[in-house]
PyMOL commands that place a pseudoatom at each C-alpha (Angstrom):
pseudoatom trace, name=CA, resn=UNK, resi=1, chain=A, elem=C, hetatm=0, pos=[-7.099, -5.543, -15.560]
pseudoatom trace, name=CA, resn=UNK, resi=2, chain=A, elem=C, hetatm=0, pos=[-8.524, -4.472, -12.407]
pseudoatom trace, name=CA, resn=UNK, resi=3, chain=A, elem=C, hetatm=0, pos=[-8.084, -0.628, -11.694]
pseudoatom trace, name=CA, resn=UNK, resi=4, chain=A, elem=C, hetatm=0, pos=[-8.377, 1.018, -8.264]
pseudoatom trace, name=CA, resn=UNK, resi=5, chain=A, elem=C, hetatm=0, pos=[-8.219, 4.992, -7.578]
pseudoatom trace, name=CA, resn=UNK, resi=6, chain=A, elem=C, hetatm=0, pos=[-8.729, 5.661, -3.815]
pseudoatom trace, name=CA, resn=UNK, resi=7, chain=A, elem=C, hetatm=0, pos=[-8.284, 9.597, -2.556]
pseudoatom trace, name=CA, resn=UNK, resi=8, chain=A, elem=C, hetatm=0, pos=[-7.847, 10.186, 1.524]
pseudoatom trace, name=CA, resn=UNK, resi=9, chain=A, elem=C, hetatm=0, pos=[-7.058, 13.857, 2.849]
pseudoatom trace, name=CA, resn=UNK, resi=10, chain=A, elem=C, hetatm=0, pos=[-4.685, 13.564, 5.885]
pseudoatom trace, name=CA, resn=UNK, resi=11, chain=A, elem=C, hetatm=0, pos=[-4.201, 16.589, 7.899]
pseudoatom trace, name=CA, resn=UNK, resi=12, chain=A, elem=C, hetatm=0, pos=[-0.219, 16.998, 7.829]
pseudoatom trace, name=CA, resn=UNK, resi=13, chain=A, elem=C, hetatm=0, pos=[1.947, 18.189, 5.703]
pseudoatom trace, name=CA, resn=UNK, resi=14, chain=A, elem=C, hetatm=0, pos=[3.313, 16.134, 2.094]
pseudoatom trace, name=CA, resn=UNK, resi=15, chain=A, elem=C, hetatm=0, pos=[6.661, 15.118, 3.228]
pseudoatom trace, name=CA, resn=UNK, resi=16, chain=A, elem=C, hetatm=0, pos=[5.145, 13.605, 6.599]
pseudoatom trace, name=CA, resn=UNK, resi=17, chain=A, elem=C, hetatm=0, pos=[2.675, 11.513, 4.689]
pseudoatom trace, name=CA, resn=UNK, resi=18, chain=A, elem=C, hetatm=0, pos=[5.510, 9.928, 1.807]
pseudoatom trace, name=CA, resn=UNK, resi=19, chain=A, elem=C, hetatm=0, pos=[7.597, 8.972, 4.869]
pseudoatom trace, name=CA, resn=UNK, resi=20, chain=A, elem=C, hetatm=0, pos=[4.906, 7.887, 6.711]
pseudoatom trace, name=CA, resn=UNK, resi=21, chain=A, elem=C, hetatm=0, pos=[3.706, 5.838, 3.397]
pseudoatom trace, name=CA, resn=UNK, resi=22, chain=A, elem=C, hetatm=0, pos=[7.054, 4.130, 2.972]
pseudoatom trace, name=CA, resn=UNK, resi=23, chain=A, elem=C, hetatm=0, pos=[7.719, 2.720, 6.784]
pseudoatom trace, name=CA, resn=UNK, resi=24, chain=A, elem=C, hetatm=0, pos=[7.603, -0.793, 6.904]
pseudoatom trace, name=CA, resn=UNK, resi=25, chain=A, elem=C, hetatm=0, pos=[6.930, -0.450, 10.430]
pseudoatom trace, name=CA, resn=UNK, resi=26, chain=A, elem=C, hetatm=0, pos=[3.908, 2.006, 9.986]
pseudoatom trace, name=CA, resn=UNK, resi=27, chain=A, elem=C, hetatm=0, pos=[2.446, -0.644, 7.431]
pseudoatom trace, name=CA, resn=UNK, resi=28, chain=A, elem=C, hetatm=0, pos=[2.825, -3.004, 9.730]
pseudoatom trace, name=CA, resn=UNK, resi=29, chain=A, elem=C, hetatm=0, pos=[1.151, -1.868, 13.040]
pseudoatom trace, name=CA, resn=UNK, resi=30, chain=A, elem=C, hetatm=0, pos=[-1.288, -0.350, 10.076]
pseudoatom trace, name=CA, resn=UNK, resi=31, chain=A, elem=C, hetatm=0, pos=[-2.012, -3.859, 8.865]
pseudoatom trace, name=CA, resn=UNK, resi=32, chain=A, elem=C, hetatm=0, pos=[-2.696, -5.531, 12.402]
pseudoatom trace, name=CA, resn=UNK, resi=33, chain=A, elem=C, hetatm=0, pos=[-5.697, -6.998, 11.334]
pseudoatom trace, name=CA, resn=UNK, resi=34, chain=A, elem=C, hetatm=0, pos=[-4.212, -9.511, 8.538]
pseudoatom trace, name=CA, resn=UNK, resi=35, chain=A, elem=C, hetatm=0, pos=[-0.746, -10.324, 10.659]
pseudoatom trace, name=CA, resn=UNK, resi=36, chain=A, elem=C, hetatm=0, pos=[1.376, -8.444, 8.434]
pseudoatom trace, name=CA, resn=UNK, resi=37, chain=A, elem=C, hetatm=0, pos=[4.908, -8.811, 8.532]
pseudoatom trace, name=CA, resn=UNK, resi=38, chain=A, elem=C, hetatm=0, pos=[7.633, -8.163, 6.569]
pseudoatom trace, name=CA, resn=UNK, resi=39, chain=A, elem=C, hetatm=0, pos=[10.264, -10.558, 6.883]
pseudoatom trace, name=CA, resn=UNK, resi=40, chain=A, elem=C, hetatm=0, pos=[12.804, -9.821, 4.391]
pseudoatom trace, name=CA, resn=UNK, resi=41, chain=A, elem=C, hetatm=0, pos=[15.393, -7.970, 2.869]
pseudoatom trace, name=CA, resn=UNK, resi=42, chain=A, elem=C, hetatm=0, pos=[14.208, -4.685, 4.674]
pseudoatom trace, name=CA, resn=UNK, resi=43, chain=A, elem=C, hetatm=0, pos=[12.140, -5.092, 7.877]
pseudoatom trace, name=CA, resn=UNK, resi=44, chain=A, elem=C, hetatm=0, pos=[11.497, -2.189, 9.082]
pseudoatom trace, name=CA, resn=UNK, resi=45, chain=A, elem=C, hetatm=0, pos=[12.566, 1.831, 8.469]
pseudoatom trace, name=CA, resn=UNK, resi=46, chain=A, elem=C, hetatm=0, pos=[11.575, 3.341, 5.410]
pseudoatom trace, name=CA, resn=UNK, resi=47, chain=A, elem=C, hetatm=0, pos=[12.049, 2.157, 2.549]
pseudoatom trace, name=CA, resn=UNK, resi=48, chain=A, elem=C, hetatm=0, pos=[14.241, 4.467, -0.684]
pseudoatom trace, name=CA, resn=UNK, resi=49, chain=A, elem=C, hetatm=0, pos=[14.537, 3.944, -4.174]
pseudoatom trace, name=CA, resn=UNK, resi=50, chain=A, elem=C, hetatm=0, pos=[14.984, 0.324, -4.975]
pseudoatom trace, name=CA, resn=UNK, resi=51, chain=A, elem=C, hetatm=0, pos=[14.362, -1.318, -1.797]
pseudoatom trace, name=CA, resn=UNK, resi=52, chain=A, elem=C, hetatm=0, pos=[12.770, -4.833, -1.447]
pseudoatom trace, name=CA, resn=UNK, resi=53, chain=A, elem=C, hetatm=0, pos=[10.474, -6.086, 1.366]
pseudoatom trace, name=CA, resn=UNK, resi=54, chain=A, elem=C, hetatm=0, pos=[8.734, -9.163, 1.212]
pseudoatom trace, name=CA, resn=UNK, resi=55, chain=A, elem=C, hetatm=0, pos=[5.672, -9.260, 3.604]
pseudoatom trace, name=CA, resn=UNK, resi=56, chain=A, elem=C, hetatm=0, pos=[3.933, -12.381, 4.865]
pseudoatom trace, name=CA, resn=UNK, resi=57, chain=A, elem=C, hetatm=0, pos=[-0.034, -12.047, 5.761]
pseudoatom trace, name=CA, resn=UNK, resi=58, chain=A, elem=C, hetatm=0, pos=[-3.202, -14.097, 5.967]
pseudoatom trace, name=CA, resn=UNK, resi=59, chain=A, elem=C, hetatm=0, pos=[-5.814, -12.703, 4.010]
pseudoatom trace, name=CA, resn=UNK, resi=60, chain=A, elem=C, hetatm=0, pos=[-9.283, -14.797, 3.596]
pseudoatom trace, name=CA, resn=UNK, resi=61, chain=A, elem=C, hetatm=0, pos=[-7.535, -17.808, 6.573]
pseudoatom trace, name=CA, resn=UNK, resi=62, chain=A, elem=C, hetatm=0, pos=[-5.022, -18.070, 3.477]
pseudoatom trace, name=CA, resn=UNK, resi=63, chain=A, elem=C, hetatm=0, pos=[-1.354, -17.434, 4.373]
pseudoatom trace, name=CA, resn=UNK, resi=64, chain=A, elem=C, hetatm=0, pos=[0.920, -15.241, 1.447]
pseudoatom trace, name=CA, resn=UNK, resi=65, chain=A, elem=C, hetatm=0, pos=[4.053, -13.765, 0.676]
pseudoatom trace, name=CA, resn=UNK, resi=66, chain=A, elem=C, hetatm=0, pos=[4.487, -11.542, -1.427]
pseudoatom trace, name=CA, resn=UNK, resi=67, chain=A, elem=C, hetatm=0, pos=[7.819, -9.249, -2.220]
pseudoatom trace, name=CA, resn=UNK, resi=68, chain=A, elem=C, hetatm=0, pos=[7.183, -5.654, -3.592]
pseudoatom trace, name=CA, resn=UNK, resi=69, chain=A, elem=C, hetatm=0, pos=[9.960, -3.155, -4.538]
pseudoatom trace, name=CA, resn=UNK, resi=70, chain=A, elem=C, hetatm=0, pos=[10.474, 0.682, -4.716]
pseudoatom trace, name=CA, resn=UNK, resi=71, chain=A, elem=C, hetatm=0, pos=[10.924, 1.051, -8.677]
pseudoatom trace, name=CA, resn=UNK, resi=72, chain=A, elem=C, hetatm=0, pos=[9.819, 4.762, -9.149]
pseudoatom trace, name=CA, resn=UNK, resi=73, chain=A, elem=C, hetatm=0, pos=[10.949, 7.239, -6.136]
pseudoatom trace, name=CA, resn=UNK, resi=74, chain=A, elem=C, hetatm=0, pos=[10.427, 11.269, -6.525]
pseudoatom trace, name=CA, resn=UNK, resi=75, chain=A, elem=C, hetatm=0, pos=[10.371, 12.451, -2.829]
pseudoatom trace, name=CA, resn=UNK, resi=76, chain=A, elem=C, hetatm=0, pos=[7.931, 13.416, -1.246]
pseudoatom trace, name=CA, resn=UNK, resi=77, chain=A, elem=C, hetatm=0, pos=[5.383, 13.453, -4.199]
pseudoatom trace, name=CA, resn=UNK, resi=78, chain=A, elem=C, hetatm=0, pos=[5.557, 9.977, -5.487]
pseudoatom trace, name=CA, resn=UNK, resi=79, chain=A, elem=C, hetatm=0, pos=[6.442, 6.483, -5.275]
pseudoatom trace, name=CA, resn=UNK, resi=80, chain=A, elem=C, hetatm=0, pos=[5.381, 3.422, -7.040]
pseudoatom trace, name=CA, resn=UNK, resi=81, chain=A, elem=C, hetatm=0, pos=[5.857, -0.452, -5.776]
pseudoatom trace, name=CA, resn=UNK, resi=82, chain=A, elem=C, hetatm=0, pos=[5.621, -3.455, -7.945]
pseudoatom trace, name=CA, resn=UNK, resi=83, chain=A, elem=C, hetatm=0, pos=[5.661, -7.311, -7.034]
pseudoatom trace, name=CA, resn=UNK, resi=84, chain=A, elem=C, hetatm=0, pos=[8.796, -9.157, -7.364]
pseudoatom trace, name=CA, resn=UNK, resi=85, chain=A, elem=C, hetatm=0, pos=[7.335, -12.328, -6.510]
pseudoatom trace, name=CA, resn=UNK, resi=86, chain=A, elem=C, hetatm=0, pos=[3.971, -13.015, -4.818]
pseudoatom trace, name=CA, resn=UNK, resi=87, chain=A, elem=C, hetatm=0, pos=[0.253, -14.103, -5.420]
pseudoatom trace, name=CA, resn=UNK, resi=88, chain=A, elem=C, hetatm=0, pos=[-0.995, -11.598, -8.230]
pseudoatom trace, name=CA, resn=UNK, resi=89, chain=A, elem=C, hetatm=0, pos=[-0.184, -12.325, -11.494]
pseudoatom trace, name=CA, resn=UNK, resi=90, chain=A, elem=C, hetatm=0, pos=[0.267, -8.743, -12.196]
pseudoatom trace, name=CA, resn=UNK, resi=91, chain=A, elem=C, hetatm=0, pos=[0.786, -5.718, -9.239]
pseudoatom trace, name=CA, resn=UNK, resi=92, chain=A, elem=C, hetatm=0, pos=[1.704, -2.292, -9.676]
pseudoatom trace, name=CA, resn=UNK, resi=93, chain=A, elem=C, hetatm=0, pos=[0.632, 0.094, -6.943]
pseudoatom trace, name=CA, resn=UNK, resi=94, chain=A, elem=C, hetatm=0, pos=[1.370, 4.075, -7.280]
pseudoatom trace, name=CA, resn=UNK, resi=95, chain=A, elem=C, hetatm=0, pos=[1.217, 6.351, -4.506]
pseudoatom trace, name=CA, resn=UNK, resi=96, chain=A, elem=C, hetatm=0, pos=[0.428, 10.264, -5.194]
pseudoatom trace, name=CA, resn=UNK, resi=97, chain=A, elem=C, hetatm=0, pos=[0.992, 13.208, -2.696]
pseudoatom trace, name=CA, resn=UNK, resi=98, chain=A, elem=C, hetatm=0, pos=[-0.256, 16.732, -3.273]
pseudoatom trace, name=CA, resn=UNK, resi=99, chain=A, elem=C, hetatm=0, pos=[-0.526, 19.746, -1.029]
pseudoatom trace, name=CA, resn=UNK, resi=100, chain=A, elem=C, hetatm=0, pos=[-4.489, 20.516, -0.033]
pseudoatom trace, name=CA, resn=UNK, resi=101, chain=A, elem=C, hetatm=0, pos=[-5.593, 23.230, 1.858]
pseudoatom trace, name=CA, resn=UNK, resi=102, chain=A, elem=C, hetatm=0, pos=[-6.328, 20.729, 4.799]
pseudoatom trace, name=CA, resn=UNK, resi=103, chain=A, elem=C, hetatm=0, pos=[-2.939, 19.350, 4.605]
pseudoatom trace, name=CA, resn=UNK, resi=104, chain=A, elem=C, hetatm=0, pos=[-2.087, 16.718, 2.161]
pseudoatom trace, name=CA, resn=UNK, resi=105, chain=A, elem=C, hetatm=0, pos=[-4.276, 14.480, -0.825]
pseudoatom trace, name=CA, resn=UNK, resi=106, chain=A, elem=C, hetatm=0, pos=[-2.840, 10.830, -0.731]
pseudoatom trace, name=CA, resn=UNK, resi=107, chain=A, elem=C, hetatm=0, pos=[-3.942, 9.226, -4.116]
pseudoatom trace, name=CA, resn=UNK, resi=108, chain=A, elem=C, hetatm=0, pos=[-3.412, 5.783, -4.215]
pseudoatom trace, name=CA, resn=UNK, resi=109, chain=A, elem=C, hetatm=0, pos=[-3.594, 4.094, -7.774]
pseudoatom trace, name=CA, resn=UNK, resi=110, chain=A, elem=C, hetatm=0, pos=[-3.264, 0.208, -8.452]
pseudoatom trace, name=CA, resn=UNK, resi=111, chain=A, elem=C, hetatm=0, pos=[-3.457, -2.075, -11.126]
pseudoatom trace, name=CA, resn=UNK, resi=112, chain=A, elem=C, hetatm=0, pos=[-3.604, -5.831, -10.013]
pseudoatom trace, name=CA, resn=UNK, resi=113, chain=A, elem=C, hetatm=0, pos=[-4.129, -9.147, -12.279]
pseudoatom trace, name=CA, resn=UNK, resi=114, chain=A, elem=C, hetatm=0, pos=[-4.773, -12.425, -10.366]
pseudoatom trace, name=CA, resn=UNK, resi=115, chain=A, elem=C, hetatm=0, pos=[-4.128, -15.630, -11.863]
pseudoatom trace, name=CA, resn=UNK, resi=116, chain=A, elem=C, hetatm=0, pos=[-5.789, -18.197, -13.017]
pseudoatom trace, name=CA, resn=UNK, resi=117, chain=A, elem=C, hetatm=0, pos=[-7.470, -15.774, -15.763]
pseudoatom trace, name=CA, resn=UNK, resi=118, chain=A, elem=C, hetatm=0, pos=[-10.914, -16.092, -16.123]
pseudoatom trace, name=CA, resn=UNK, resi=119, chain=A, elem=C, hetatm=0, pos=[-11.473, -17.327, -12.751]
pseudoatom trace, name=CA, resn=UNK, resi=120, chain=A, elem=C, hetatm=0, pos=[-8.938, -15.191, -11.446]
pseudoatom trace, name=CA, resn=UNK, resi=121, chain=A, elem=C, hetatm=0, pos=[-11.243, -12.158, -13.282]
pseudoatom trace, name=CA, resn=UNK, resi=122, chain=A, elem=C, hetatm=0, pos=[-14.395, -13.746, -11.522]
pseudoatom trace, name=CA, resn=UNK, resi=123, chain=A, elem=C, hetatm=0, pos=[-12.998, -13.554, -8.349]
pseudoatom trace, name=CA, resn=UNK, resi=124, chain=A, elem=C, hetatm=0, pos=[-11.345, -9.853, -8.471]
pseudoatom trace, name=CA, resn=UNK, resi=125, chain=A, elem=C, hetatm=0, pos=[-15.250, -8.946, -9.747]
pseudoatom trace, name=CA, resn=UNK, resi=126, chain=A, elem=C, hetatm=0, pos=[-16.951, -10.245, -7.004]
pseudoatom trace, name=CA, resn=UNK, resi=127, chain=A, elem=C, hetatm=0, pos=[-14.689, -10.170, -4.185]
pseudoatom trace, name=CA, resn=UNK, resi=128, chain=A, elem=C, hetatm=0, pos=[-11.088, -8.729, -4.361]
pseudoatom trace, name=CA, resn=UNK, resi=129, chain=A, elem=C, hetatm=0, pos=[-11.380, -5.224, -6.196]
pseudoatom trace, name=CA, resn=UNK, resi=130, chain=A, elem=C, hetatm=0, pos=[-13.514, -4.613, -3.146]
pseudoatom trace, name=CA, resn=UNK, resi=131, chain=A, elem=C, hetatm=0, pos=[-11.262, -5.913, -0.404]
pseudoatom trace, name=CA, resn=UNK, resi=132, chain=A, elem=C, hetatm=0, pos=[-7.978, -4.439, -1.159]
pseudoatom trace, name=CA, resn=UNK, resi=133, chain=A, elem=C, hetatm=0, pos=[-10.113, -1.027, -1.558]
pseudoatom trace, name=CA, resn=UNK, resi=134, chain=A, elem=C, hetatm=0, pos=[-10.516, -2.058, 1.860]
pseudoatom trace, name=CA, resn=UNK, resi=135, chain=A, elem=C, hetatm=0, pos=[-7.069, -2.512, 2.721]
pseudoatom trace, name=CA, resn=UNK, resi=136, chain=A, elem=C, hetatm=0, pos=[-6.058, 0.636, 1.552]
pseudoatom trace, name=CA, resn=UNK, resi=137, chain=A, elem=C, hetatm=0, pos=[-8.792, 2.604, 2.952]
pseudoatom trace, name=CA, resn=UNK, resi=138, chain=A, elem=C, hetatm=0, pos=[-7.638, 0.988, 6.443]
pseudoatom trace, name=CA, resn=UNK, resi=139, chain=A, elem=C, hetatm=0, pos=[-4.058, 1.788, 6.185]
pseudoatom trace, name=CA, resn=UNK, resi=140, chain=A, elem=C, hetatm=0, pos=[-4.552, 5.175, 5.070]
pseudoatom trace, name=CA, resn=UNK, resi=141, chain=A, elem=C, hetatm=0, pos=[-7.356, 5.894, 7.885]
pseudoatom trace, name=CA, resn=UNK, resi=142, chain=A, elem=C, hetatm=0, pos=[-4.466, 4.636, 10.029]
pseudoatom trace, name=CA, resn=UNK, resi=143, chain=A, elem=C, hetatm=0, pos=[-1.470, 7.321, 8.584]
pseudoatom trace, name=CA, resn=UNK, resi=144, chain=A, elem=C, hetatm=0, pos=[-4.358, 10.099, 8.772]
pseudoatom trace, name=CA, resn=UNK, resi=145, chain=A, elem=C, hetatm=0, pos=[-4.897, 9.037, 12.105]
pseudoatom trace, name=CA, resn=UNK, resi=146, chain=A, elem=C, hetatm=0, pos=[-1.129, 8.830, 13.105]
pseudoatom trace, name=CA, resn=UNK, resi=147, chain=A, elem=C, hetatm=0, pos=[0.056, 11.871, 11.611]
pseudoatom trace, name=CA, resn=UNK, resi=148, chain=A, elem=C, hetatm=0, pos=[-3.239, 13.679, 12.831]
pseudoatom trace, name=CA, resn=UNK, resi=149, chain=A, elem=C, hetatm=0, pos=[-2.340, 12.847, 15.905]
pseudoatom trace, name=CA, resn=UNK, resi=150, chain=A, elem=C, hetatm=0, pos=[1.341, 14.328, 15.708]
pseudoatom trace, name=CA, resn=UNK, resi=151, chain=A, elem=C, hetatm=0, pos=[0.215, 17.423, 14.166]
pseudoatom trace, name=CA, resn=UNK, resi=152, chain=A, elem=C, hetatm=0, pos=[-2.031, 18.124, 17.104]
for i in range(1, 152): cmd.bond("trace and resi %d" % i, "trace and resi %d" % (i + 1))
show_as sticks, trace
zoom trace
């Protein structure tokens, strides 16, 4: 199963950055780029312990859905989502908050399985390990640059 560990130091204190981390409405002007939208249960706010929101995108011209939920929630250190329902076969994303000297270490940790096994494994080797890395890096670049901003 693919594994992905990505670290980004945001300038702002812990609590600001799990907040920041669960607002649908941050993920979405975060996730411009793909069309990101949530369109159900929750559709904007931030999300708390047990929430649903089920966000519809176009990644690689393709259109998805895909409905994630708040199953682990220890403010403002950790939360981890999981897919309900959605393209991956298997997604479980945990998000990590520690105090730095600088401000705050966001650790973002997901495992991921796509279908369709062993071409599902080819394609997560060549292509989609790399762009969800991608993702992530974007959307935390964007709450480092938000809260940056507001700690100025």
């Amino acid at each position: 199963m693919p594994r992905i560990r990505l670290q980004t130091l945001v300038p702002a204190p812990v609590a600001a950055c799990f907040d920041l981390s669960l607002s649908v409405d941050a993920h979405t002007a975060s996730m411009a780029r793909s069309r990101e939208r949530a369109i159900g249960p929750v559709t904007s706010g931030v999300l708390g312990p047990g929430e649903s929101v089920t966000w519809r995108a176009r990644h690689f011209g393709i259109p998805f859905t895909m409905t994630s939920r708040i199953v682990v929630h220890e403010p403002p250190h950790r939360f981890v989502d999981q897919q309900v329902s959605g393209p991956f076969a298997h997604w479980w994303h945990e998000h990590r908050f520690e105090a730095h000297d600088a401000g705050t270490l966001m650790t973002d940790l997901v495992e991921y399985a796509s279908p369709l096994g062993p071409l599902g494994r080819v394609v997560d080797r060549l292509v989609l390990t790399s762009y969800l890395a991608r993702l992530l890096t974007v959307r935390n670049e964007w709450i480092a640059g938000h809260l940056g901003r507001v700690a100025d």
